[in-house]
LUMDRENNU-490152 format. One record per residue (C-alpha): residue in one letter; x, y, z. Coordinates in steps of 0.2 Angstrom, whole numbers, plus 2048, in hexadecimal, padded with zeros to 3 digits. Layout:
BEGIN
AXYZ;...
//
This chain:
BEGIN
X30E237E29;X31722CE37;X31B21EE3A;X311214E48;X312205E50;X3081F4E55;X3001FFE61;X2FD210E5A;X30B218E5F;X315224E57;X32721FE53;X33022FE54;X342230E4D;X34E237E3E;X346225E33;X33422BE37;X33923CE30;X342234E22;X333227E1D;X326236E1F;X330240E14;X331232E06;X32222EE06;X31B240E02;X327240DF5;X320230DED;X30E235DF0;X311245DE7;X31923DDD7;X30A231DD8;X2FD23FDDA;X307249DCA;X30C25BDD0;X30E269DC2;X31E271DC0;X324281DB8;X33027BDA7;X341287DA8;X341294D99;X34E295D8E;X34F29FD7F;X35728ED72;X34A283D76;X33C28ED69;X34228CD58;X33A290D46;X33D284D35;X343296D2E;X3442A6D36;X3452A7D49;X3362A7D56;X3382B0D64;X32F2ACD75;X3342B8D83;X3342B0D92;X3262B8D9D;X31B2B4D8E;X31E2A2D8F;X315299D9C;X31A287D9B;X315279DA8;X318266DA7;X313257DB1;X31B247DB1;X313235DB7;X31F228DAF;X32022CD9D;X311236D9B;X315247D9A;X308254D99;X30E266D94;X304274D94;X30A286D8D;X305298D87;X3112A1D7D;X30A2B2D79;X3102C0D6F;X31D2B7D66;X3272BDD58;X32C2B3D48;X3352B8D3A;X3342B2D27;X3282A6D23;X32B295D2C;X322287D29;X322283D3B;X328288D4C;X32F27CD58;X33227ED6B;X33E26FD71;X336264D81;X33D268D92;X34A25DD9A;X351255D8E;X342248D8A;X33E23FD7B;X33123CD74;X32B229D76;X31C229D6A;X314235D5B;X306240D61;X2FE24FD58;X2EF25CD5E;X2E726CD5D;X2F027CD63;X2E628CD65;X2F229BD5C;X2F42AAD54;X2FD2ACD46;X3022BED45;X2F12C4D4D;X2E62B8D46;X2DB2ACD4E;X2E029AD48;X2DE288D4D;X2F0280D4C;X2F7270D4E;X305268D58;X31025AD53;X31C252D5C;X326241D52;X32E232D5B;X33F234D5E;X33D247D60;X343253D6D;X337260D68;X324264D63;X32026CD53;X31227AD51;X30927ED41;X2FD28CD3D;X2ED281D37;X2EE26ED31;X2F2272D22;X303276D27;X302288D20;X311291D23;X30F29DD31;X3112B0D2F;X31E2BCD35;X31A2CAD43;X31D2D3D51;X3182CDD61;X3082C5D59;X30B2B2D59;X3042A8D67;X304295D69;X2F928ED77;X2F627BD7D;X2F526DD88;X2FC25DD81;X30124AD89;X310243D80;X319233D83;X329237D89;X33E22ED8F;X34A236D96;X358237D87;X36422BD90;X35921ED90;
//
């Protein structure tokens, strides 16, 4: 992209560079561009227990337009100890959620095919993931849990 003038030509220059470069920035945060979310080991938590989610088994991706927020994630061969009621994974930078929102998470809970649930409350930093909809507790293992996904949340940045 340049800049051009009443008669089609080119304005060359340090603010055609500068403009060309905005511009693409904008245009990409218009068009929504997927980006990788940082692992850290603290943001997957259980209600009692631990899970554990070792970080090239946990693809997470998010995309941002305004305050929609989609997240998207594939956490394989987890580990949970105890009997938690739920496990929770903390959303990435800091966001808050603006709005309640639930859905369906494919999982296995230690080996075994079921159809869980996702939760995540106003107010919260973090999503919430349940073995079936009838909140069963999920089952300790080895390196048999998985939690898979796409979700849209309503999100703000905790300083706002």
């Amino acid at each position: 992209m340049s800049l051009i003038a009443d008669f089609g030509e080119v304005l060359p220059g340090p603010a055609s560079d500068k403009l060309s470069a905005m511009v693409t920035r904008i245009q990409a945060g218009m068009r929504g561009q997927w980006n990788p979310v940082a692992y850290r080991v603290d943001r997957f938590t259980a209600s009692a227990g631990s899970w554990l989610v070792k970080e090239n088994l946990a693809p997470t991706r998010q995309m941002r337009l305004g305050s929609t927020m989609w997240l998207s994630f594939d956490l394989t061969e987890t580990t949970v100890t105890d009997a938690p009621d739920y496990l929770q994974m903390a959303l990435p930078d800091g966001l808050t959620l603006v709005a309640s929102a639930k859905g369906p998470a494919v999982a296995l809970d230690n080996g075994t095919p079921v159809m869980g649930v996702w939760r995540g409350v106003a107010g919260d930093t973090f999503l919430r993931f349940y073995a079936d909809a009838a909140l069963t507790p999920w089952s300790a293992s080895t390196g048999a849990t998985a939690v898979a996904a796409q979700v849209v949340l309503e999100v703000r940045t905790s300083s706002r």
